[in-house]
PyMOL CGO cylinders between C-alpha atoms (Angstrom):
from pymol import cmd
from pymol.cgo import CYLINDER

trace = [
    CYLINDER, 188.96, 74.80, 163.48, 190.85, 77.49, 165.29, 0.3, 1, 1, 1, 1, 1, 1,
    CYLINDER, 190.85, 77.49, 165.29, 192.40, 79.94, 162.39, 0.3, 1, 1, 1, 1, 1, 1,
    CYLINDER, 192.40, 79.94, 162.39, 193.01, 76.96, 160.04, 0.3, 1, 1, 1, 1, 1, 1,
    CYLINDER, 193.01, 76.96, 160.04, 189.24, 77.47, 158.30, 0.3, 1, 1, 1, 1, 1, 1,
    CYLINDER, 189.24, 77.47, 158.30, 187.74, 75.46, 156.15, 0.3, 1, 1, 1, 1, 1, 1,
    CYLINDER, 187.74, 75.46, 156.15, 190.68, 75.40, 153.82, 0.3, 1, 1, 1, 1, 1, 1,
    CYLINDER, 190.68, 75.40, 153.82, 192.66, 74.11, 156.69, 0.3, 1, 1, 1, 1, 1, 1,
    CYLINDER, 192.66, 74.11, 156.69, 190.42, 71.59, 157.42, 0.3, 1, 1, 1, 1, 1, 1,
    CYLINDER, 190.42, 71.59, 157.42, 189.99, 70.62, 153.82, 0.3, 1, 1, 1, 1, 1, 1,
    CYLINDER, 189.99, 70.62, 153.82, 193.85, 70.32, 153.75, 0.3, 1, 1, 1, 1, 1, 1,
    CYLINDER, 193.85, 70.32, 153.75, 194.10, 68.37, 156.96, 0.3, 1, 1, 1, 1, 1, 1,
    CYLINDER, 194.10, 68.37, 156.96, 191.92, 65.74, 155.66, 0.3, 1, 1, 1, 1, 1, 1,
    CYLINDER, 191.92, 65.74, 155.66, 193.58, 65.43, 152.55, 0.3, 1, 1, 1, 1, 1, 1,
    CYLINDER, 193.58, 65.43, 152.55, 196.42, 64.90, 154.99, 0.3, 1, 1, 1, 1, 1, 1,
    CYLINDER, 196.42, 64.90, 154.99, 194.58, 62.32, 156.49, 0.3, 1, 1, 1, 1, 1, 1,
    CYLINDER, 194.58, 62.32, 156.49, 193.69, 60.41, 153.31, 0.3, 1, 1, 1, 1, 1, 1,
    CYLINDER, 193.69, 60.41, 153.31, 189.84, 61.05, 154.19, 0.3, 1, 1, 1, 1, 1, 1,
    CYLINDER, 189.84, 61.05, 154.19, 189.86, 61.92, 150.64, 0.3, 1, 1, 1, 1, 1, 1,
    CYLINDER, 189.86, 61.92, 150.64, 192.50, 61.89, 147.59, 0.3, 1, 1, 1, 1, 1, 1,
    CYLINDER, 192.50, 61.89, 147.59, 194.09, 65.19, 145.94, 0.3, 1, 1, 1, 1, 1, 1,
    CYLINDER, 194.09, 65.19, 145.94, 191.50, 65.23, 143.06, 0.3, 1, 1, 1, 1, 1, 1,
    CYLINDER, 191.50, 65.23, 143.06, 188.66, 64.55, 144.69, 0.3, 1, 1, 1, 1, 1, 1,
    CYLINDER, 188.66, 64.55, 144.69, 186.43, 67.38, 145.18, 0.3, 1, 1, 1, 1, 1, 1,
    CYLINDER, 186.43, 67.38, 145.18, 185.26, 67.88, 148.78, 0.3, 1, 1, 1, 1, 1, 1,
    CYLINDER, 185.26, 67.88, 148.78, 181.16, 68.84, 149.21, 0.3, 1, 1, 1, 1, 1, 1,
    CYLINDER, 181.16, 68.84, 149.21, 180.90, 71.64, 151.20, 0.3, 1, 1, 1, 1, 1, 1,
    CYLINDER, 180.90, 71.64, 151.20, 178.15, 70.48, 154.04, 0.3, 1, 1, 1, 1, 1, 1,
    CYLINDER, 178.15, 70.48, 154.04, 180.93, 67.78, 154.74, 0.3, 1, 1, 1, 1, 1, 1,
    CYLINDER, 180.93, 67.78, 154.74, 183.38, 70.27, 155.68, 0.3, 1, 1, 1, 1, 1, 1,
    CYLINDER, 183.38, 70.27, 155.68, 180.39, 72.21, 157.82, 0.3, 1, 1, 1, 1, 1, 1,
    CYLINDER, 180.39, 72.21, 157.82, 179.75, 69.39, 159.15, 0.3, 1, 1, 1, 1, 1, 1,
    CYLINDER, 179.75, 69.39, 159.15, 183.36, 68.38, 160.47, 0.3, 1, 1, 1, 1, 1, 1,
    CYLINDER, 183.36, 68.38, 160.47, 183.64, 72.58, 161.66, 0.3, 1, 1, 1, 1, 1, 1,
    CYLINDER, 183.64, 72.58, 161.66, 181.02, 71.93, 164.18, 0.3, 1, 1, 1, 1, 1, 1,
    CYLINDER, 181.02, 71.93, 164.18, 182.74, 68.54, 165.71, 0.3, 1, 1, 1, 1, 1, 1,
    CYLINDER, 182.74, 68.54, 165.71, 184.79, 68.96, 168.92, 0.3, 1, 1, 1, 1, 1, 1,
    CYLINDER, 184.79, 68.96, 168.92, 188.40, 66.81, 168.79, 0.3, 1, 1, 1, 1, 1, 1,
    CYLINDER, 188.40, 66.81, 168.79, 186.62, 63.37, 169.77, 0.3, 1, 1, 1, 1, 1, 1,
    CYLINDER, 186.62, 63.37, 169.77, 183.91, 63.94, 166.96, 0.3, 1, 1, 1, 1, 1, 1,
    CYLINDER, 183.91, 63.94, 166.96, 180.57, 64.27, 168.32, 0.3, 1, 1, 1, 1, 1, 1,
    CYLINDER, 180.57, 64.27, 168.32, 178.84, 67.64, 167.64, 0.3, 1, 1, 1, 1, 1, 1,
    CYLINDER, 178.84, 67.64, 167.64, 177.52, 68.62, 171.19, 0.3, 1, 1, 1, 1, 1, 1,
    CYLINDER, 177.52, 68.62, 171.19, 174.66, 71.13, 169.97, 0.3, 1, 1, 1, 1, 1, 1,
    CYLINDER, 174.66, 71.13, 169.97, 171.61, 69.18, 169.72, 0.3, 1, 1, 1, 1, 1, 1,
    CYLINDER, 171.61, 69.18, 169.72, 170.57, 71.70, 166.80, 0.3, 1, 1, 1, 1, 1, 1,
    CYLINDER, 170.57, 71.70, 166.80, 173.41, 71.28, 164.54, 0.3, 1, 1, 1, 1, 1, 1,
    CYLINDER, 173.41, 71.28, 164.54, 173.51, 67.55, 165.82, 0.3, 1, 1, 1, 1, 1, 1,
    CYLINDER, 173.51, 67.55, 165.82, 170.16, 67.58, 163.81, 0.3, 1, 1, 1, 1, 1, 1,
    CYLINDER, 170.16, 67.58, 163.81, 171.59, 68.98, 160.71, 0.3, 1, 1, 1, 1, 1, 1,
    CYLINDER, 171.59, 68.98, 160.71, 174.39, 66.95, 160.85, 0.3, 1, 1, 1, 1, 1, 1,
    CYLINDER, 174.39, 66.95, 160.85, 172.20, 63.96, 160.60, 0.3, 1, 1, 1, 1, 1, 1,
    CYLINDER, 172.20, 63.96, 160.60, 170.41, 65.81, 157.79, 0.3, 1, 1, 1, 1, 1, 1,
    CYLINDER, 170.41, 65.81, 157.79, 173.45, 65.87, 156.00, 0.3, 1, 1, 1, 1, 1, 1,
    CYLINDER, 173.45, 65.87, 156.00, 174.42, 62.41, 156.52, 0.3, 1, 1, 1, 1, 1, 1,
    CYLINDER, 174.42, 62.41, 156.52, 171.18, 61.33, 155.21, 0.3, 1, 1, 1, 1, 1, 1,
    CYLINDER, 171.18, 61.33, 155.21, 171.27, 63.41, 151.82, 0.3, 1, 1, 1, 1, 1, 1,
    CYLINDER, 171.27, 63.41, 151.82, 174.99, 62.56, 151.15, 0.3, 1, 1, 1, 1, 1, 1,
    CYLINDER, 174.99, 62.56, 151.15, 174.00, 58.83, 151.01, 0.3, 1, 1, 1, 1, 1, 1,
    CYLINDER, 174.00, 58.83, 151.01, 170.96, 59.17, 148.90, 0.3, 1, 1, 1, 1, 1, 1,
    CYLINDER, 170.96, 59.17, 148.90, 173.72, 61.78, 146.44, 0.3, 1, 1, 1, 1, 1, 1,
    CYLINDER, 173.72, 61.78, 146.44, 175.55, 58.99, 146.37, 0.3, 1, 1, 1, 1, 1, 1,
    CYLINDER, 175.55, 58.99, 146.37, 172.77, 56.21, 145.38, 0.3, 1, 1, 1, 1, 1, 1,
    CYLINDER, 172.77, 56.21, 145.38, 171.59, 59.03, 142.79, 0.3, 1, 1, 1, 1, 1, 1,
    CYLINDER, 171.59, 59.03, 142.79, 168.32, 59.82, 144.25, 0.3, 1, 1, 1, 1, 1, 1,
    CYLINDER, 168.32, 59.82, 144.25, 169.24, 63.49, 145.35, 0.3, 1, 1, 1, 1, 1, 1,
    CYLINDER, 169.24, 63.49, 145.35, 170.86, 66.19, 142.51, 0.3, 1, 1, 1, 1, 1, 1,
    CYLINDER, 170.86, 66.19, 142.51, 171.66, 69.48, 143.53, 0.3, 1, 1, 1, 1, 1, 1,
    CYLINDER, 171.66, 69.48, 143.53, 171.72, 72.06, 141.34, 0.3, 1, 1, 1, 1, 1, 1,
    CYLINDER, 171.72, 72.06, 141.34, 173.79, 75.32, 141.82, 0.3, 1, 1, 1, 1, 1, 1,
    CYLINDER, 173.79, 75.32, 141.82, 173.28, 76.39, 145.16, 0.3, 1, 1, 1, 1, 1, 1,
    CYLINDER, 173.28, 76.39, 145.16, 170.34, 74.00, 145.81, 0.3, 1, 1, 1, 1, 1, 1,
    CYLINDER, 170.34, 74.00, 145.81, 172.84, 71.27, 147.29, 0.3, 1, 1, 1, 1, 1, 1,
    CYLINDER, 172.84, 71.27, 147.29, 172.89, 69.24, 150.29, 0.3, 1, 1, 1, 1, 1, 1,
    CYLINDER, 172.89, 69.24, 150.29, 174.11, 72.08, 152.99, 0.3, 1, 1, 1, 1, 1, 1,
    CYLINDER, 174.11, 72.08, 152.99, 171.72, 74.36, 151.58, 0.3, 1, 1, 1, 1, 1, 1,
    CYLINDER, 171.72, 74.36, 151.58, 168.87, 71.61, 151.85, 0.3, 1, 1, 1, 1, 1, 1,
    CYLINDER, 168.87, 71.61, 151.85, 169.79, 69.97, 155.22, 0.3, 1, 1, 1, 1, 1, 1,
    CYLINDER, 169.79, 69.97, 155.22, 169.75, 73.84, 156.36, 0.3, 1, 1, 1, 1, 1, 1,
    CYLINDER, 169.75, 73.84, 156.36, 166.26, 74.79, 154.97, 0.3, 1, 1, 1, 1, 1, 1,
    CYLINDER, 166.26, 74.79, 154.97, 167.55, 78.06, 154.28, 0.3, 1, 1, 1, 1, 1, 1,
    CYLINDER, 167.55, 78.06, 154.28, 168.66, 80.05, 150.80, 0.3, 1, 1, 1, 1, 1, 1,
    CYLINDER, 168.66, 80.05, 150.80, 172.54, 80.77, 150.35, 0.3, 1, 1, 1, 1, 1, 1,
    CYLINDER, 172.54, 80.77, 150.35, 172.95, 84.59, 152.01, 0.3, 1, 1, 1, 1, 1, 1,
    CYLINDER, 172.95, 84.59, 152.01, 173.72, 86.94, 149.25, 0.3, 1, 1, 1, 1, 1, 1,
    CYLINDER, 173.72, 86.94, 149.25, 177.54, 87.55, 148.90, 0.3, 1, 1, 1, 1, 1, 1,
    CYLINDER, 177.54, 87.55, 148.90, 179.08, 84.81, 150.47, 0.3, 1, 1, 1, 1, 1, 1,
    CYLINDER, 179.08, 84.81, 150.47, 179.04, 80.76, 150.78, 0.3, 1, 1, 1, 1, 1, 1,
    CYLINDER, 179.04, 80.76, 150.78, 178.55, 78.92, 154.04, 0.3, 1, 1, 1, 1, 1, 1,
    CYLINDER, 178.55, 78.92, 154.04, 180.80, 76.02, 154.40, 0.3, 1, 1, 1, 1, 1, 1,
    CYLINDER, 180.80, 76.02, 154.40, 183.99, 76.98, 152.23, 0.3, 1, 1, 1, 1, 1, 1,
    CYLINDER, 183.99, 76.98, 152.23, 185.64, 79.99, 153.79, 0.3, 1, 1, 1, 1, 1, 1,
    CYLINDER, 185.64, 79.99, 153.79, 185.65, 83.72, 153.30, 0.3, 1, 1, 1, 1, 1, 1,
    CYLINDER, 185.65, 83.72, 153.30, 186.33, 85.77, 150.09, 0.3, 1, 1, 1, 1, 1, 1,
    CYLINDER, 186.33, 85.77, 150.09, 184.18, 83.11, 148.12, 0.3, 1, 1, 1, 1, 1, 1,
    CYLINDER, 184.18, 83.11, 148.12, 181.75, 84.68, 145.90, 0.3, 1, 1, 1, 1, 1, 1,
    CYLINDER, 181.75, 84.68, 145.90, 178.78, 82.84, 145.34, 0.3, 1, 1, 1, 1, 1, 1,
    CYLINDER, 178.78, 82.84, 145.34, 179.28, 83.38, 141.28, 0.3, 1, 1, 1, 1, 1, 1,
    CYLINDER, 179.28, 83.38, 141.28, 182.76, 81.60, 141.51, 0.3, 1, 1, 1, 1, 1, 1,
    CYLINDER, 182.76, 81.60, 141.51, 182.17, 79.00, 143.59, 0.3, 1, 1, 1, 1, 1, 1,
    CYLINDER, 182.17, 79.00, 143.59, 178.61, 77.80, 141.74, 0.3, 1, 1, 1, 1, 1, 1,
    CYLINDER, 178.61, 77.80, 141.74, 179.83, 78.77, 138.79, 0.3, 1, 1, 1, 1, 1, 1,
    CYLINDER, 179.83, 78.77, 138.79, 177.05, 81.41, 137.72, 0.3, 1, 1, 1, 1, 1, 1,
    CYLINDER, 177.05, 81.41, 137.72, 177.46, 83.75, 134.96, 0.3, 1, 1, 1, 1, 1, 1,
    CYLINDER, 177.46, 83.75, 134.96, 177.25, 87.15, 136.19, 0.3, 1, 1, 1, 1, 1, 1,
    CYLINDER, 177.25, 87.15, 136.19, 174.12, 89.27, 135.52, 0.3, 1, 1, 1, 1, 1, 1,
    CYLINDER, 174.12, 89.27, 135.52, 174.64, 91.28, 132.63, 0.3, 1, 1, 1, 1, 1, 1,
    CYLINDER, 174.64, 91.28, 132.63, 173.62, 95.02, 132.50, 0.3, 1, 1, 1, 1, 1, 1,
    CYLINDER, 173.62, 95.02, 132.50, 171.36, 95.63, 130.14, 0.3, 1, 1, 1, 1, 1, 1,
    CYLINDER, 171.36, 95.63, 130.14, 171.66, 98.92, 127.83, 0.3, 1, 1, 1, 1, 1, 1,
    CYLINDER, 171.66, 98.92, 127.83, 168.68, 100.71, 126.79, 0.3, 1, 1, 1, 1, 1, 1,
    CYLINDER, 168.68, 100.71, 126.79, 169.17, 102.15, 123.32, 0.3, 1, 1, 1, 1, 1, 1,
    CYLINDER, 169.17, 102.15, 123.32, 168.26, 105.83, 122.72, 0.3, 1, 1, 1, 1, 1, 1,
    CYLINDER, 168.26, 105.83, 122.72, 165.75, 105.08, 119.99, 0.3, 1, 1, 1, 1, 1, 1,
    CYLINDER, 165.75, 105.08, 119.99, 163.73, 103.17, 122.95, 0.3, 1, 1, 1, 1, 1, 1,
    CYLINDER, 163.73, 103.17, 122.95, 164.22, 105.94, 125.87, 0.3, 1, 1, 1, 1, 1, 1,
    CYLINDER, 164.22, 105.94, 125.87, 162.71, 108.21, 123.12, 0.3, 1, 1, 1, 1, 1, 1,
    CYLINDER, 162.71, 108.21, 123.12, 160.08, 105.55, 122.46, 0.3, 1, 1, 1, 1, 1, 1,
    CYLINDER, 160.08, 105.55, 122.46, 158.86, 105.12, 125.65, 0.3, 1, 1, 1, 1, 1, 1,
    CYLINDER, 158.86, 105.12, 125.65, 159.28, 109.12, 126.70, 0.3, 1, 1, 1, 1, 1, 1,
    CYLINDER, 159.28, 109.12, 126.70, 156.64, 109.30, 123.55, 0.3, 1, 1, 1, 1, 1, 1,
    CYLINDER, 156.64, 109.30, 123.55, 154.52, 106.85, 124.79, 0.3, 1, 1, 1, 1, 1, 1,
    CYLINDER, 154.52, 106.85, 124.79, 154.27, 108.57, 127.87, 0.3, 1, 1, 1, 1, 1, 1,
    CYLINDER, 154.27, 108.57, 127.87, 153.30, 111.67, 126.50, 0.3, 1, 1, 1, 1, 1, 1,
    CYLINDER, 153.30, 111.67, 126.50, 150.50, 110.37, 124.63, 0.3, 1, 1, 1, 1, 1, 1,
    CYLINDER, 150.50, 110.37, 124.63, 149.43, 108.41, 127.73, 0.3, 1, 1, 1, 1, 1, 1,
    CYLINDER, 149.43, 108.41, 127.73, 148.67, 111.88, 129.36, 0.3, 1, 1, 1, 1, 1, 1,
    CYLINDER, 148.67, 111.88, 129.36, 147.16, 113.04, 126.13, 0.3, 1, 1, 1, 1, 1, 1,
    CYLINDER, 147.16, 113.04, 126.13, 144.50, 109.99, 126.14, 0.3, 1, 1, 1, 1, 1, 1,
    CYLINDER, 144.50, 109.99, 126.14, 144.09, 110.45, 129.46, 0.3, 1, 1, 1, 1, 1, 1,
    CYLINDER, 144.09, 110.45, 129.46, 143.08, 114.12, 129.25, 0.3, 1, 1, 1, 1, 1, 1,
    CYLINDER, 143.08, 114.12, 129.25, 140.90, 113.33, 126.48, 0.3, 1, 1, 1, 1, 1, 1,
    CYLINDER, 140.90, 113.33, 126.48, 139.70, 110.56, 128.23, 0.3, 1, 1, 1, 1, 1, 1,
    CYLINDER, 139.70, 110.56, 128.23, 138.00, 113.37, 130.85, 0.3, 1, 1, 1, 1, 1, 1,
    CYLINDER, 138.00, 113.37, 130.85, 136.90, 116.10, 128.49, 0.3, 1, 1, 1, 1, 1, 1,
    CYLINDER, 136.90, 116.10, 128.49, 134.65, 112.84, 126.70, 0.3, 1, 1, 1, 1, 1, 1,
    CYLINDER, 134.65, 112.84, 126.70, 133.37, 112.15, 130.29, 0.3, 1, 1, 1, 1, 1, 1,
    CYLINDER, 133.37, 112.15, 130.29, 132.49, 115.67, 131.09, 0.3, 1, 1, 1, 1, 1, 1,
    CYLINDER, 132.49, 115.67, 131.09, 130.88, 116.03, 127.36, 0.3, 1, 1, 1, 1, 1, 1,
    CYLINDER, 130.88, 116.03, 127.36, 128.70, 112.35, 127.97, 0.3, 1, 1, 1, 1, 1, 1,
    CYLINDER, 128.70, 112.35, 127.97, 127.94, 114.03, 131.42, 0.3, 1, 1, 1, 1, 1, 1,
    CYLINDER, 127.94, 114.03, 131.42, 126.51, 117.34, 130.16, 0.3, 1, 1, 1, 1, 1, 1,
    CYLINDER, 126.51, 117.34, 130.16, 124.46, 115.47, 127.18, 0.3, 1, 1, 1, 1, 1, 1,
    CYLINDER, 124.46, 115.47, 127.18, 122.99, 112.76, 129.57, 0.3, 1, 1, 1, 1, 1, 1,
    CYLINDER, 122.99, 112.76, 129.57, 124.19, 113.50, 132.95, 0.3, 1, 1, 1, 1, 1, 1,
    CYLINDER, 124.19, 113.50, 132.95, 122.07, 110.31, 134.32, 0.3, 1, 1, 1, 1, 1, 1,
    CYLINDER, 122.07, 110.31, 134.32, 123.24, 108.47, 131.79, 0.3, 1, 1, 1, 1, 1, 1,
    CYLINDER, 123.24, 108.47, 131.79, 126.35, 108.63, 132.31, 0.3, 1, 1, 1, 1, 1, 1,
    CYLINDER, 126.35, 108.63, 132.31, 126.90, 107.35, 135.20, 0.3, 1, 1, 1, 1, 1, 1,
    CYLINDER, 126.90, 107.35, 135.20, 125.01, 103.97, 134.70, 0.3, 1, 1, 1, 1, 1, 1,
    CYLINDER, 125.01, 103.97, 134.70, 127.44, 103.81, 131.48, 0.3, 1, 1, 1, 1, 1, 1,
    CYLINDER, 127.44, 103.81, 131.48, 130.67, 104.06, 133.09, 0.3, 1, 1, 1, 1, 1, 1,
    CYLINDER, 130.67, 104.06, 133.09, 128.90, 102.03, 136.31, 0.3, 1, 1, 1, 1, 1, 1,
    CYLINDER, 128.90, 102.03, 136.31, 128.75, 98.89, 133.85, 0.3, 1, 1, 1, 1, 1, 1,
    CYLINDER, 128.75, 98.89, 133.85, 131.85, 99.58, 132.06, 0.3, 1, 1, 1, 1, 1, 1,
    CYLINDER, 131.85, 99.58, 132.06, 133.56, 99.31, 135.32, 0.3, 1, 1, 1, 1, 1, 1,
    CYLINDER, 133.56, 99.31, 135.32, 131.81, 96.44, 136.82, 0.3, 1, 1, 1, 1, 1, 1,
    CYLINDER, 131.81, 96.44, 136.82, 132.53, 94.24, 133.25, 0.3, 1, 1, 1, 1, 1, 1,
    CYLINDER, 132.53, 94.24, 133.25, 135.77, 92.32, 133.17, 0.3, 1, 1, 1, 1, 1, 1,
    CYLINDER, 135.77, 92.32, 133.17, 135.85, 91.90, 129.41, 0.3, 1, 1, 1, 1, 1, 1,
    CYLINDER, 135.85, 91.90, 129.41, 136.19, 94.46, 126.61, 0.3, 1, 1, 1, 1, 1, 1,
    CYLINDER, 136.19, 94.46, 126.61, 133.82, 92.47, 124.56, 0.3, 1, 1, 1, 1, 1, 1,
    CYLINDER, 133.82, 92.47, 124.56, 131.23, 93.14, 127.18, 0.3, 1, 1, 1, 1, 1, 1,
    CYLINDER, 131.23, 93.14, 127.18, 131.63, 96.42, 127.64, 0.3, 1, 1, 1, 1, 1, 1,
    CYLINDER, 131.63, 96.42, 127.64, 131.07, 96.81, 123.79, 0.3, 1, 1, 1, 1, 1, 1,
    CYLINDER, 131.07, 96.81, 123.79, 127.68, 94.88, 123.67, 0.3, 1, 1, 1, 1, 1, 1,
    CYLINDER, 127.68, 94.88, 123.67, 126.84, 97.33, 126.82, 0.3, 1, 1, 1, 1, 1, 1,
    CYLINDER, 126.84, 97.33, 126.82, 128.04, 100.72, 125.05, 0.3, 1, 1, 1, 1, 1, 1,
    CYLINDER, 128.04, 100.72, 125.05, 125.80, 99.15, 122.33, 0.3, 1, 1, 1, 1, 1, 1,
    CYLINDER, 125.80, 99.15, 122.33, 122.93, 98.56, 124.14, 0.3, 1, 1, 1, 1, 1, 1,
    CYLINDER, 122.93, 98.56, 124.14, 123.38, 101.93, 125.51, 0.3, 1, 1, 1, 1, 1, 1,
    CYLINDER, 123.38, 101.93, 125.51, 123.18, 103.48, 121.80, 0.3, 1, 1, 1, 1, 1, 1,
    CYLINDER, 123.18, 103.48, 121.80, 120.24, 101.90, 120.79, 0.3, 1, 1, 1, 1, 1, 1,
    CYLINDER, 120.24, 101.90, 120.79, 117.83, 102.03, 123.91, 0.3, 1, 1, 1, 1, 1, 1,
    CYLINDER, 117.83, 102.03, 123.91, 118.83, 106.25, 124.23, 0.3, 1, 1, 1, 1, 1, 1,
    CYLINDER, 118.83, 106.25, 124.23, 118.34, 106.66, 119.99, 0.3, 1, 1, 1, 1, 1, 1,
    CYLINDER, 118.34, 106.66, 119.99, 120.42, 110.09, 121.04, 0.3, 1, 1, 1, 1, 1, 1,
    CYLINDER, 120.42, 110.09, 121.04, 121.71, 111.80, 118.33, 0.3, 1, 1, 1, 1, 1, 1,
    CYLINDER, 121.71, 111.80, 118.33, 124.99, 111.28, 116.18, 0.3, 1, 1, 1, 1, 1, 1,
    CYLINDER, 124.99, 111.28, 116.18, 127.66, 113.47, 118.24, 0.3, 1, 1, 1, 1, 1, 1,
    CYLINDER, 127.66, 113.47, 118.24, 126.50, 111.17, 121.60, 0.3, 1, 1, 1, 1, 1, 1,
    CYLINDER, 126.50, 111.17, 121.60, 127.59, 108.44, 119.76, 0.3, 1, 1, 1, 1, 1, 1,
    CYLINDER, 127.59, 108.44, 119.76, 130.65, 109.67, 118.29, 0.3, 1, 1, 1, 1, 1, 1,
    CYLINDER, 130.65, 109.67, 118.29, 131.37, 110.45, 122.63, 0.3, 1, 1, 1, 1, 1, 1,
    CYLINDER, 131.37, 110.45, 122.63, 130.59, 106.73, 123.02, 0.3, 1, 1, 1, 1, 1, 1,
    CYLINDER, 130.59, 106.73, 123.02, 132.85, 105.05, 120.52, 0.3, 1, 1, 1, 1, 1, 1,
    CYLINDER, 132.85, 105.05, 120.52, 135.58, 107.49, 121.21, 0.3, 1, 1, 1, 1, 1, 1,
    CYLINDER, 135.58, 107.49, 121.21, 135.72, 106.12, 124.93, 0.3, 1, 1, 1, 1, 1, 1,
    CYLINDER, 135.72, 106.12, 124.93, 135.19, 102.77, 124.23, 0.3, 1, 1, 1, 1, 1, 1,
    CYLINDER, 135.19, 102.77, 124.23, 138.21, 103.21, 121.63, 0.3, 1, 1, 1, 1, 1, 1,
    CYLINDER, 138.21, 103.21, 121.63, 140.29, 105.04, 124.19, 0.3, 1, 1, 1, 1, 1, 1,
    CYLINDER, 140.29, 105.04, 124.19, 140.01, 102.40, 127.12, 0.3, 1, 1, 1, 1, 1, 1,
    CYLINDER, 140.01, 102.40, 127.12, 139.89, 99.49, 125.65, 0.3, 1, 1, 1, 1, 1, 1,
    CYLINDER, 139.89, 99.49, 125.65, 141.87, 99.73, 122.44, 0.3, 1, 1, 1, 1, 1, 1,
    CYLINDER, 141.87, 99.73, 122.44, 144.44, 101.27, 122.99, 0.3, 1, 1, 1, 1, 1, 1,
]
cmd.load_cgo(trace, "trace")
């Protein structure tokens, strides 16, 4: 292509009535033709491969059996390799991938000040569960210090919060301990799995 590009080449075979003014010219065609020498055989075995590729999955675009789809199109296919971020292979440079696919840009998203202050909140009372989450454990460990392990043993081993109840439960009623161990028992089982 020398310094003509693909532009060039796009121009040349308009020149050339390979194609007519309006018609729009698929990009893999024009990588394709890049890679040719001036008798038009490609002489890299590699790209000769691709080329072939190409060949194939304009013919069945034609016939209707292969769509593309934004930058899922035949080059990208015959390729086997995603669109590099910032530019487009086969149309020349200073093409942005949002132009020439035609994707809306990604829209920054604004975070009101109501929901920073939310979510600061949240986070506050995170560490506050979390602190009370330890004195409860150190109070369950001084009551029933081999108890407590087994409890938070099972707790941990159970994948459902339903289970974990029935076990906290079960806990409660074999141990008959008095009303302040179970107050220590329902306010963990509220802490981790309720909220």
């Amino acid at each position: 292509m020398s310094r003509k590009g693909y532009i060039g080449l796009e121009t040349e075979l308009r020149q050339r009535k390979i194609f007519r003014e309006d018609e729009e010219v698929d990009r893999s065609f024009l990588w394709r033709k890049a890679r040719e020498d001036k008798s038009g055989n490609i002489t890299n075995t590699e790209t000769a491969e691709v080329a072939e590729k190409i060949d194939d999955l304009l013919d069945k675009k034609k016939r209707g059996e292969f769509i593309s789809s934004g930058s899922n199109d035949v080059l990208t296919t015959a390729l086997g390799s995603q669109e590099p971020y910032g530019r487009v292979r086969g149309v020349g440079g200073f093409v942005k991938p949002q132009v020439y696919f035609k994707t809306p840009r990604k829209k920054r998203e604004l975070v009101s000040k109501a929901l920073a202050e939310n979510f600061k909140e949240q986070a506050e009372e995170t560490k506050i569960l979390k602190a009370e989450v330890e004195k409860l454990k150190a109070l369950l460990a001084r009551f029933m210090p081999e108890t407590s392990d087994r409890v938070s043993e099972r707790v941990a081993s159970n994948k459902s919060s339903h289970m974990a109840v029935q076990i906290l439960e079960d806990d409660v009623e074999v141990f008959e301990c008095d009303n302040s161990f179970n107050q220590v028992l329902y306010y963990i089982w509220y802490i981790k799995f309720v909220s």
